[in-house]
Structure formats: C-alpha cells, structure tokens
N, CA, C and O atoms as CSV, one atom per row, in Angstrom:
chain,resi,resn,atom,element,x,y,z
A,1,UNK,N,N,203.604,68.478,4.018
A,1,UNK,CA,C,203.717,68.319,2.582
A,1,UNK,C,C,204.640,69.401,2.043
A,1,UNK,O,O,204.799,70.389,2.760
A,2,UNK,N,N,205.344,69.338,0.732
A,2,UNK,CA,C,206.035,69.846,0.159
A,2,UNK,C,C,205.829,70.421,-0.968
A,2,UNK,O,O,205.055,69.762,-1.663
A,3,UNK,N,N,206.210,71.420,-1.474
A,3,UNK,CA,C,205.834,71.787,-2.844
A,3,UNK,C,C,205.792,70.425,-4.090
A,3,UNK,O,O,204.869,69.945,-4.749
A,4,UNK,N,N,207.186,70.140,-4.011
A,4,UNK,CA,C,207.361,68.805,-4.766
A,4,UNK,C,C,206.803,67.665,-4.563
A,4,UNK,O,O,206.999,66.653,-5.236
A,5,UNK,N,N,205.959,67.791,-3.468
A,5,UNK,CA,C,204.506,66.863,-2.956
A,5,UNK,C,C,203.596,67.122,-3.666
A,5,UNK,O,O,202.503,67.189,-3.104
A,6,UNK,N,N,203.634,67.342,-4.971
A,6,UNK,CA,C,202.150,67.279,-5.567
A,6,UNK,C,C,201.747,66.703,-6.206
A,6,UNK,O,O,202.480,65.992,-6.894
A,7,UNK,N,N,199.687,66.642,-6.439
A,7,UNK,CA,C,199.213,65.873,-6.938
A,7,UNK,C,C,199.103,65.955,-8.640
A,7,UNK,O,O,198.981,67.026,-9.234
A,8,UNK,N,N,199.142,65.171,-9.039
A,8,UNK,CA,C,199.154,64.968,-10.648
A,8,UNK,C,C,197.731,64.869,-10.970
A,8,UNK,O,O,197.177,63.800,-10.713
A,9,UNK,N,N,196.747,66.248,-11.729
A,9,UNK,CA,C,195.439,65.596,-12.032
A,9,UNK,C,C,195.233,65.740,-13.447
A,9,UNK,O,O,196.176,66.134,-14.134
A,10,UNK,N,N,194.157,65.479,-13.957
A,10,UNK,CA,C,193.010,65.972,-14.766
A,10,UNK,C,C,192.854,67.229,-15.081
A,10,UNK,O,O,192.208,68.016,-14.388
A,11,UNK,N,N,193.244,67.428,-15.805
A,11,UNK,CA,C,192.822,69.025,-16.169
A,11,UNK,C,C,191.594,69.614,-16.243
A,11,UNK,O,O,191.455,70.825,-16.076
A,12,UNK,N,N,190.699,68.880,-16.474
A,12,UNK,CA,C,189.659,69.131,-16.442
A,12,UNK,C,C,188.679,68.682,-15.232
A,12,UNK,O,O,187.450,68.616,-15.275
A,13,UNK,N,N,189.407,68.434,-14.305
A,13,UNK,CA,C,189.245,68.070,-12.858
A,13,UNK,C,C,189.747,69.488,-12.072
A,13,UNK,O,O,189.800,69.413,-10.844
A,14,UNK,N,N,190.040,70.497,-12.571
A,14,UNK,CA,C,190.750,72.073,-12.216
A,14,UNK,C,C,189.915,73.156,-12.883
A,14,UNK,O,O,190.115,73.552,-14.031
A,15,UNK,N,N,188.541,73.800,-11.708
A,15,UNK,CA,C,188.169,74.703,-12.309
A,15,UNK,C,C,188.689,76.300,-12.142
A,15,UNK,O,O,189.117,76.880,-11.145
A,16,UNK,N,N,188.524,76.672,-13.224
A,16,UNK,CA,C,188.776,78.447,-12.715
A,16,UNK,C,C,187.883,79.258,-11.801
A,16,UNK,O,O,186.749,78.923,-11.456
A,17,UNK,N,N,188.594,80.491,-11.406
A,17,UNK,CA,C,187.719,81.140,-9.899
A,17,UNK,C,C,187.523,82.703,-10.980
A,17,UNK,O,O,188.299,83.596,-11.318
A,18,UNK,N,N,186.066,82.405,-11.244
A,18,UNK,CA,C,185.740,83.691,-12.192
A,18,UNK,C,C,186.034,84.891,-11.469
A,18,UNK,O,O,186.414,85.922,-12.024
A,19,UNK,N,N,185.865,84.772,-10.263
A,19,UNK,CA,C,186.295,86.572,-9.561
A,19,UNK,C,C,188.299,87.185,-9.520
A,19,UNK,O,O,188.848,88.168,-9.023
A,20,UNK,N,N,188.748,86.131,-10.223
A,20,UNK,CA,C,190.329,86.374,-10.893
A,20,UNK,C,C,190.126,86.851,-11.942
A,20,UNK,O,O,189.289,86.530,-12.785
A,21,UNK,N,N,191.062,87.840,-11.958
A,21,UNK,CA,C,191.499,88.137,-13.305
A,21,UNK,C,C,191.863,87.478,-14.498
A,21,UNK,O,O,192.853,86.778,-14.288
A,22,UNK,N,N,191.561,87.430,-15.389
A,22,UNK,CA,C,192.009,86.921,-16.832
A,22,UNK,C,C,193.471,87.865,-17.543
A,22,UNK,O,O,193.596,89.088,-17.601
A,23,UNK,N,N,194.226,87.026,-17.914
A,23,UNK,CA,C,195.650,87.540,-18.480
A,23,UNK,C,C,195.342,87.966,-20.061
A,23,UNK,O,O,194.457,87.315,-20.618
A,24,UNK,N,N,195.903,88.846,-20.704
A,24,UNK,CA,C,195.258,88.774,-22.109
A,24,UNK,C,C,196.090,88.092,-22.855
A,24,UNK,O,O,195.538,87.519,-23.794
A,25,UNK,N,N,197.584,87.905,-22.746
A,25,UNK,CA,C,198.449,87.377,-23.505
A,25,UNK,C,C,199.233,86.249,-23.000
A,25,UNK,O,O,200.167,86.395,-22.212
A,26,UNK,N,N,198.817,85.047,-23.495
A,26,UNK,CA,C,199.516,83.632,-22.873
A,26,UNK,C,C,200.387,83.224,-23.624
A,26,UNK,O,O,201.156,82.427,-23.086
A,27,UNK,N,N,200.677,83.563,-25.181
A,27,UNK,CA,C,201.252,82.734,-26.251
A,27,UNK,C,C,202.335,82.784,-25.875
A,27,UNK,O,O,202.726,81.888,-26.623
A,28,UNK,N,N,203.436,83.132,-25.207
A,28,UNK,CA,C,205.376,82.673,-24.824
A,28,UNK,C,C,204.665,81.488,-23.513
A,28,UNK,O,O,205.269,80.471,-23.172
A,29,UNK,N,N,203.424,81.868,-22.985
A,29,UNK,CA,C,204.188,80.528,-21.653
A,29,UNK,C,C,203.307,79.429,-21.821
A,29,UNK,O,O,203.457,78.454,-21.084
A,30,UNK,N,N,202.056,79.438,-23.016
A,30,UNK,CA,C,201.944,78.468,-23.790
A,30,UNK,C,C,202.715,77.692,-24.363
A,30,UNK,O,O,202.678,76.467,-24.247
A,31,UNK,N,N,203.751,78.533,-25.263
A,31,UNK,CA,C,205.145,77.722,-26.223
A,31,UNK,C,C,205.600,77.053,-25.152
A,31,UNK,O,O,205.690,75.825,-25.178
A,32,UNK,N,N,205.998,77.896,-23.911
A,32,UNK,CA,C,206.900,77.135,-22.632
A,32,UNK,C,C,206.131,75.708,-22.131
A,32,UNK,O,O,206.759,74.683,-21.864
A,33,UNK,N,N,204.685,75.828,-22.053
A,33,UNK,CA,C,204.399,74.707,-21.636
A,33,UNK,C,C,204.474,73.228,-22.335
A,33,UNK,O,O,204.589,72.086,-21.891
A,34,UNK,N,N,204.322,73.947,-23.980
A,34,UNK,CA,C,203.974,72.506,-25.166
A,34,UNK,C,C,205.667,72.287,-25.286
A,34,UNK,O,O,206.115,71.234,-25.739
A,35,UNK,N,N,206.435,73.247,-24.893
A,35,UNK,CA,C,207.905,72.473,-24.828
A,35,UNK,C,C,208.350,71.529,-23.548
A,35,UNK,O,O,208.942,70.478,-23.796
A,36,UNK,N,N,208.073,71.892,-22.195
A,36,UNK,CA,C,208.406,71.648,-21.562
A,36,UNK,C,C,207.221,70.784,-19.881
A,36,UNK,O,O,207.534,70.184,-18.852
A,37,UNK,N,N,205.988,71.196,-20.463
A,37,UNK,CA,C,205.074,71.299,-19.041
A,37,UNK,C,C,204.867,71.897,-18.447
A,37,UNK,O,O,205.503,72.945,-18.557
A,38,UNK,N,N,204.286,71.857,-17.801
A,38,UNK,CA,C,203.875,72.812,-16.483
A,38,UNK,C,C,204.832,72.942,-15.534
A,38,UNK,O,O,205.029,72.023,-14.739
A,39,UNK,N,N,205.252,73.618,-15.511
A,39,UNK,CA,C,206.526,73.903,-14.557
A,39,UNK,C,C,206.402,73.895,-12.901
A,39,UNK,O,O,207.300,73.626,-12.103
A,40,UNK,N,N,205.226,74.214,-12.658
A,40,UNK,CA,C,204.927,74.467,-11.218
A,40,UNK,C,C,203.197,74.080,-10.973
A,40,UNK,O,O,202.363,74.253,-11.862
A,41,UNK,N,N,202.896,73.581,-9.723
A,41,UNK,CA,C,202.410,73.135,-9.128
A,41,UNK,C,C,201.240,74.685,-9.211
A,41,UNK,O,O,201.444,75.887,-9.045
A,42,UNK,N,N,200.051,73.893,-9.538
A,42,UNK,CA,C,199.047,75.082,-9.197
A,42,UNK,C,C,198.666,75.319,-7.923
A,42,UNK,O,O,198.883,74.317,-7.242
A,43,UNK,N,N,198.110,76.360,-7.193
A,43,UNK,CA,C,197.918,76.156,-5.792
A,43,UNK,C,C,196.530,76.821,-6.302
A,43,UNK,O,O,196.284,77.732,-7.092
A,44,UNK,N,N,195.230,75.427,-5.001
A,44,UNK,CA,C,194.312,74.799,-5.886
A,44,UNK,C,C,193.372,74.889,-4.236
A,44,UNK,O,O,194.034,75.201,-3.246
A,45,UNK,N,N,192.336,74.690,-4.124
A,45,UNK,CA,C,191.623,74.489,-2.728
A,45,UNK,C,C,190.782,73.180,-3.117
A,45,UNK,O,O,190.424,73.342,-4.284
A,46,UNK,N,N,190.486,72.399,-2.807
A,46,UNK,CA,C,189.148,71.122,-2.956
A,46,UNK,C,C,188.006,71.926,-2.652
A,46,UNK,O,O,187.509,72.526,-1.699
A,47,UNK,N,N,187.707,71.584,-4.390
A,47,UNK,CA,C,185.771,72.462,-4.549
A,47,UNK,C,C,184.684,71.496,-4.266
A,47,UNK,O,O,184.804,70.277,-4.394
A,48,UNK,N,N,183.765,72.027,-3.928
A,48,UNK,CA,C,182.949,71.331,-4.045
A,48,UNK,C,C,182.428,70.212,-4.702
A,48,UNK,O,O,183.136,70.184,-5.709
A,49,UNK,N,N,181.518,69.108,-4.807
A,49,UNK,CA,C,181.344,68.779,-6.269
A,49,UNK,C,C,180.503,67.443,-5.517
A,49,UNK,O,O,180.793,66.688,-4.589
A,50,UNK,N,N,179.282,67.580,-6.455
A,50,UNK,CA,C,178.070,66.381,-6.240
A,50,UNK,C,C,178.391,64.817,-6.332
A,50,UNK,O,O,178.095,63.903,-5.561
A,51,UNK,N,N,179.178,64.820,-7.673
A,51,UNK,CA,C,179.316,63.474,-8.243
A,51,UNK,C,C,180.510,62.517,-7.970
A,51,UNK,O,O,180.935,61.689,-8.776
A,52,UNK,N,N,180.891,62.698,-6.980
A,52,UNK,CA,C,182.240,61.833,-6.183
A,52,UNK,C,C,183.744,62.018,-6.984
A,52,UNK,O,O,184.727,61.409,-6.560
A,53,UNK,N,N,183.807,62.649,-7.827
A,53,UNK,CA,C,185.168,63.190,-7.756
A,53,UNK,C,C,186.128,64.147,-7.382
A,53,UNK,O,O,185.951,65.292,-7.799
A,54,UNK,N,N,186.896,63.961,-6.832
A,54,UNK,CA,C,187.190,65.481,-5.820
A,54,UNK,C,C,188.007,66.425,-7.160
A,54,UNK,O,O,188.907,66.111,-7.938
A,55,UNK,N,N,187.291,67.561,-6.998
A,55,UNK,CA,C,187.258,68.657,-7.645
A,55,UNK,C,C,188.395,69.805,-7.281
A,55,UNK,O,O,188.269,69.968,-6.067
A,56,UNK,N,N,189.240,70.506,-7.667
A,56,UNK,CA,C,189.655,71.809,-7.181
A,56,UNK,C,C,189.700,73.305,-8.227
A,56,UNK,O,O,189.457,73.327,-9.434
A,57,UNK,N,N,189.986,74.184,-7.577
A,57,UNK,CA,C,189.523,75.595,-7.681
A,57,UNK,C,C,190.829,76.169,-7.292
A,57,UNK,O,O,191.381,76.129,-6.192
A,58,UNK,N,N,191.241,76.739,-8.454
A,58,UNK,CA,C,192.447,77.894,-8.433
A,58,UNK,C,C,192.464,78.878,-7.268
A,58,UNK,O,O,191.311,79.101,-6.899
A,59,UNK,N,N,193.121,79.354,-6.765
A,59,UNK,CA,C,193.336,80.355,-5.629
A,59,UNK,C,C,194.063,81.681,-5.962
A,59,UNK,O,O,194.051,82.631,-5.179
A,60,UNK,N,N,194.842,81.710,-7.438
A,60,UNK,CA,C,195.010,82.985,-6.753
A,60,UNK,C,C,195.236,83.166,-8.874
A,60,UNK,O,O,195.088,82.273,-9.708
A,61,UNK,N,N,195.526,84.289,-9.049
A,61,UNK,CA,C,195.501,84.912,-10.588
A,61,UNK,C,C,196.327,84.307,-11.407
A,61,UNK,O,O,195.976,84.083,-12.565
A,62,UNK,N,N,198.497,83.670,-10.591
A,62,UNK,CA,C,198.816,83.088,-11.625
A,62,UNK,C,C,198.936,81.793,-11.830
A,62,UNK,O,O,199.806,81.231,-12.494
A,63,UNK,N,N,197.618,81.087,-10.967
A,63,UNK,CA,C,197.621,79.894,-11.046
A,63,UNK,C,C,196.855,79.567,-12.151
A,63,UNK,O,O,197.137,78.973,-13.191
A,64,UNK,N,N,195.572,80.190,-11.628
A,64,UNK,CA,C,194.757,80.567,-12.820
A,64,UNK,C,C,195.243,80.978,-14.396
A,64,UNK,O,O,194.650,80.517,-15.372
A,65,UNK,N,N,196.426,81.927,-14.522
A,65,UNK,CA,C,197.072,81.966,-15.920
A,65,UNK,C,C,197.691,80.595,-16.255
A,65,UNK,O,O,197.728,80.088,-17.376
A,66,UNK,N,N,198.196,80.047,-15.055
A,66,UNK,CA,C,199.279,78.805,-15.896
A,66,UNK,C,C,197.667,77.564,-16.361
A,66,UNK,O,O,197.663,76.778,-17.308
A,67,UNK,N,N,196.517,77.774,-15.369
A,67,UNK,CA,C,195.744,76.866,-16.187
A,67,UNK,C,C,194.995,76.978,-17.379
A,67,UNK,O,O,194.380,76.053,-17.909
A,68,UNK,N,N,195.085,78.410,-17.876
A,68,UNK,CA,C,194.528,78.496,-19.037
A,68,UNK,C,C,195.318,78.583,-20.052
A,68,UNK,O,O,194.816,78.703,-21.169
A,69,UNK,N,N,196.671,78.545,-19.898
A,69,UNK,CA,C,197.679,78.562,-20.969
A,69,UNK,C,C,198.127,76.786,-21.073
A,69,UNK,O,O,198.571,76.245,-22.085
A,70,UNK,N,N,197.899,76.196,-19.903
A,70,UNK,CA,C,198.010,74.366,-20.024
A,70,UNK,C,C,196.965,73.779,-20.661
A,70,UNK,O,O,197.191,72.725,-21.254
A,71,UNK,N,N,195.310,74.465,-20.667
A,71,UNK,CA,C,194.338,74.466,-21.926
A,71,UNK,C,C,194.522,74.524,-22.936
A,71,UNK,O,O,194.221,73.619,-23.714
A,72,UNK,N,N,195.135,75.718,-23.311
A,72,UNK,CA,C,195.448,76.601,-24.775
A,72,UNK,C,C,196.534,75.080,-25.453
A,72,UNK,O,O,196.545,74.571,-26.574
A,73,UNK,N,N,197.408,74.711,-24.070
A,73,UNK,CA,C,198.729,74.046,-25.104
A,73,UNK,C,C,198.526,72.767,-25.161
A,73,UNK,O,O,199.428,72.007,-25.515
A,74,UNK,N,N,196.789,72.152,-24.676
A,74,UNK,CA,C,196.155,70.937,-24.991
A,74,UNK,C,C,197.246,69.915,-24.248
A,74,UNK,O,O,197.822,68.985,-24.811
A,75,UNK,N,N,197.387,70.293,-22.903
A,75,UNK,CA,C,197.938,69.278,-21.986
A,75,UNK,C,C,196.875,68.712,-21.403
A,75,UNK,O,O,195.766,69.204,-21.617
A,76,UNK,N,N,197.050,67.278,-20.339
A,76,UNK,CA,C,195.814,66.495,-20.280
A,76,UNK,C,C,195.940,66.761,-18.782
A,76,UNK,O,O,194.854,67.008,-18.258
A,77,UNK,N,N,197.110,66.775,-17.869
A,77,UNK,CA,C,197.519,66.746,-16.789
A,77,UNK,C,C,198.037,67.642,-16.472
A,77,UNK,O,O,198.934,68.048,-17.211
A,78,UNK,N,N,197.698,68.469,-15.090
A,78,UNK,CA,C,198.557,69.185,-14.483
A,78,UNK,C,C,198.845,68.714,-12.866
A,78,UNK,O,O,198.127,68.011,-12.155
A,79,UNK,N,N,200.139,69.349,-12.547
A,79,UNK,CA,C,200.163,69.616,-11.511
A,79,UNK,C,C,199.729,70.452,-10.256
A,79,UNK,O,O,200.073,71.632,-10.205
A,80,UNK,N,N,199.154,70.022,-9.465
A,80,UNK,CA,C,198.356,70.723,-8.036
A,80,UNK,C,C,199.262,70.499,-6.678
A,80,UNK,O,O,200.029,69.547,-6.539
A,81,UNK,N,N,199.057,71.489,-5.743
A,81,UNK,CA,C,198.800,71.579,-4.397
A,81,UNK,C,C,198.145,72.140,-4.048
A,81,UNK,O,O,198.208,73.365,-4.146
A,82,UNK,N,N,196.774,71.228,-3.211
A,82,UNK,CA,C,196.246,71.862,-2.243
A,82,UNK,C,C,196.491,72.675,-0.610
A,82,UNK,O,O,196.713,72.133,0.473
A,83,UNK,N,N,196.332,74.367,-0.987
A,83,UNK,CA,C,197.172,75.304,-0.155
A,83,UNK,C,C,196.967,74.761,1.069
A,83,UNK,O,O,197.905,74.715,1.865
A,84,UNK,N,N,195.504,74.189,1.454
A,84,UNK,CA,C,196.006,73.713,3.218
A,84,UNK,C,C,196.754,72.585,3.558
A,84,UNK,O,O,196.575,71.957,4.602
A,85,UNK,N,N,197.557,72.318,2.739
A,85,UNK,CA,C,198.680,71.054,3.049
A,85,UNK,C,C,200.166,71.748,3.090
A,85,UNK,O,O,201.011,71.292,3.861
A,86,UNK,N,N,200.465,72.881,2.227
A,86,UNK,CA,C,201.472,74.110,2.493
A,86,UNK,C,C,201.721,74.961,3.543
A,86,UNK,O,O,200.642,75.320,4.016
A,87,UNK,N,N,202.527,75.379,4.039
A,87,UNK,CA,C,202.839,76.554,5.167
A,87,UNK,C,C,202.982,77.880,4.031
A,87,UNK,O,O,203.346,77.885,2.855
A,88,UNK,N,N,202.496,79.049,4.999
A,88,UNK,CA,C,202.314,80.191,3.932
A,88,UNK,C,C,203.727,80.464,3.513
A,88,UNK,O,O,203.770,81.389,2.701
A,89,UNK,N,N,205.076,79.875,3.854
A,89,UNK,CA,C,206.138,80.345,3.599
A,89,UNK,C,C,206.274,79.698,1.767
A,89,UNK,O,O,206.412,80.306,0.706
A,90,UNK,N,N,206.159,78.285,2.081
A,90,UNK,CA,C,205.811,77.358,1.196
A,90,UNK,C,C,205.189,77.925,-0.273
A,90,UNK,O,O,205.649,77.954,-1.414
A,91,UNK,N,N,203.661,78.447,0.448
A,91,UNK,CA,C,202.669,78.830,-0.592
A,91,UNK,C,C,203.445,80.522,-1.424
A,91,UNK,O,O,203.113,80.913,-2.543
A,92,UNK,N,N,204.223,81.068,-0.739
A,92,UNK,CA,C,204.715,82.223,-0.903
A,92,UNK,C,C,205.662,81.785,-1.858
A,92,UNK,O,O,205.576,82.073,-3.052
A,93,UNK,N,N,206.673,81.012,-1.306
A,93,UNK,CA,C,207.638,80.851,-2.006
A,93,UNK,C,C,207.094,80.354,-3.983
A,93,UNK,O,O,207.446,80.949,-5.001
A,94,UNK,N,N,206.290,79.261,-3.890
A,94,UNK,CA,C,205.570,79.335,-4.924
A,94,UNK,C,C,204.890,80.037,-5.883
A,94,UNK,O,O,204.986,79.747,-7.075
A,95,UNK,N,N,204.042,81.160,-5.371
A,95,UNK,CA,C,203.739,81.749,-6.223
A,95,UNK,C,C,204.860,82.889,-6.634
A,95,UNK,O,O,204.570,83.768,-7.446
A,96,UNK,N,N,205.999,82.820,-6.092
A,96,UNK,CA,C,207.034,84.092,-6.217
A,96,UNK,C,C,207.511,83.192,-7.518
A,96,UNK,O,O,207.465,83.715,-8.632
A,97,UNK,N,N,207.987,81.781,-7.357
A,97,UNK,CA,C,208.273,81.279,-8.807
A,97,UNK,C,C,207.566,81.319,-10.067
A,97,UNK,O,O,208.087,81.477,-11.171
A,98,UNK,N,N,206.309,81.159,-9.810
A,98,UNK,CA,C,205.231,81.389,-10.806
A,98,UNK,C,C,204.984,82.607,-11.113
A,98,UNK,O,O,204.745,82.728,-12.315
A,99,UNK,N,N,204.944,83.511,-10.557
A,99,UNK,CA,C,205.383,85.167,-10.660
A,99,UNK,C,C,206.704,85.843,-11.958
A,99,UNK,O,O,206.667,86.501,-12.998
A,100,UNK,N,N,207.748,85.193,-11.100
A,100,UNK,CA,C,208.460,85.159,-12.444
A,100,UNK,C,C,208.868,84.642,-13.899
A,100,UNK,O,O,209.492,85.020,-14.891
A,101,UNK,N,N,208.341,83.853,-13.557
A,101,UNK,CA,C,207.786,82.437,-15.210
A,101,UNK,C,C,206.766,83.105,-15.247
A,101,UNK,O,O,206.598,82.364,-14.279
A,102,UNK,N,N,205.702,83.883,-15.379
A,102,UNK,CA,C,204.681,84.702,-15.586
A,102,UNK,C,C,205.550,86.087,-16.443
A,102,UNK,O,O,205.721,86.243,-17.652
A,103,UNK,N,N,206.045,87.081,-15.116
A,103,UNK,CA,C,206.831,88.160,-15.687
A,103,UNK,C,C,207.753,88.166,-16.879
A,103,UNK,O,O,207.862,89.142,-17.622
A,104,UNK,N,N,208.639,86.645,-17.082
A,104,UNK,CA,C,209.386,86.693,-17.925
A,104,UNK,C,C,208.570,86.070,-19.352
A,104,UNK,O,O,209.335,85.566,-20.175
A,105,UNK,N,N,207.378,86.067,-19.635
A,105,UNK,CA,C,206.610,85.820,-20.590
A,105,UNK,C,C,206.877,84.511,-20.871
A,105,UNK,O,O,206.583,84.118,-22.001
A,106,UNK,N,N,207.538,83.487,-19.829
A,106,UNK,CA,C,207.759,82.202,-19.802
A,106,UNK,C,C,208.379,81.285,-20.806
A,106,UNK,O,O,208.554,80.067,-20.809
A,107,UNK,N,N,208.702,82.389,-21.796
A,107,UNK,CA,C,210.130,82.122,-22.918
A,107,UNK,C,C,211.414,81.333,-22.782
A,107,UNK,O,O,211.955,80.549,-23.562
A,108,UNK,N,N,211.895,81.937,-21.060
A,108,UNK,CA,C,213.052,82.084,-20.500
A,108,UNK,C,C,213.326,81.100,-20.116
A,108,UNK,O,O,214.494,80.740,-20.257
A,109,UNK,N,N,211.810,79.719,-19.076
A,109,UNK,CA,C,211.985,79.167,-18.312
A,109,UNK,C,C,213.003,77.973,-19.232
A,109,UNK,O,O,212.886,77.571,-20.390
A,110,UNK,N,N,214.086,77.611,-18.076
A,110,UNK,CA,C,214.711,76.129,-18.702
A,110,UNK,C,C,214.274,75.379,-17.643
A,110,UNK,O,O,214.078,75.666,-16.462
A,111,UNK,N,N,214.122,74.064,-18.461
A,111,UNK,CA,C,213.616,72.932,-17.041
A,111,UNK,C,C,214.913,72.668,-16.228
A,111,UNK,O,O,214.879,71.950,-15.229
C-alpha cells in the first residue's frame, strides 16, 4: 500500500489516543483545512470496537493535531492509513509532511 492508498472515513469513526499530547493552538491549520481539507492521510491503527464497525486510533501527536483541527473545521471525512499497511520509510516520510504543515501553522499549505 501507498500513502495515496488511503482510506476515506468517518470522522467520527477516528478516536484520539489520550496518552498524546494536545496542541494548544489549531486556528491557521483549521483555516487550512475549511479551505482546502485535510491534506494528509492520518496514520491510524484498527481499535478495537464491540459493535461491528471497524474503528481506528491515532498513533502518533500530529495525527492527532490534524484530527482535532478537522473537528474544530466541522469536516465529516477524513483521510486514514492504517500504519501496518506502510513501510516505516513510508510512515516516516509522512509524518515529516505533516510535521511541516504543523510547523508552518498550516497557513502556507497550497494544495
């Protein structure tokens, strides 16, 4: 699978991993998202879950920021990959993009 192999879900099918950190300031990559989307693919693990819908769980801090700023900007859908379908070069390379659409207060990003 590929980065650009990803799944399109539910947002509310994407829970957060409380032992991550929380960002305090989302409002530039909020604006970025209600202009443009989610730019990148969350990297996500399949959680658990009783009631037959398959569930996932953020993995790492700025996946977790881009899903609470795709909350904030009242999107319905995001984009996922689940990390054991990635090679760590893959999963690296990803969060280095999301890293900098993070760093640059996500103002910057052009689609």
């Amino acid at each position: 699978m590929r980065i650009d192999d990803h799944l399109l879900v539910d947002l509310r099918r994407v829970e957060m991993d409380p032992r991550l950190p929380l960002k305090e300031d989302l409002r530039a990559l909020v604006e970025a998202i209600r202009r443009a989307g989610v730019p990148f693919p969350l990297v996500v693990e399949v959680a658990p879950n009783r009631n037959g819908w398959e569930r996932y769980r953020v993995l790492d801090a700025l996946s977790q920021r881009m899903l609470l700023a795709a909350q904030e900007a009242e999107v319905a859908m995001v984009p996922v990959v689940v990390k054991e379908n990635l090679s760590e070069e893959e999963v690296q390379h990803l969060r280095d993009a999301v890293a900098a659409l993070c760093q640059a207060g996500g103002g910057r990003w052009k689609p």
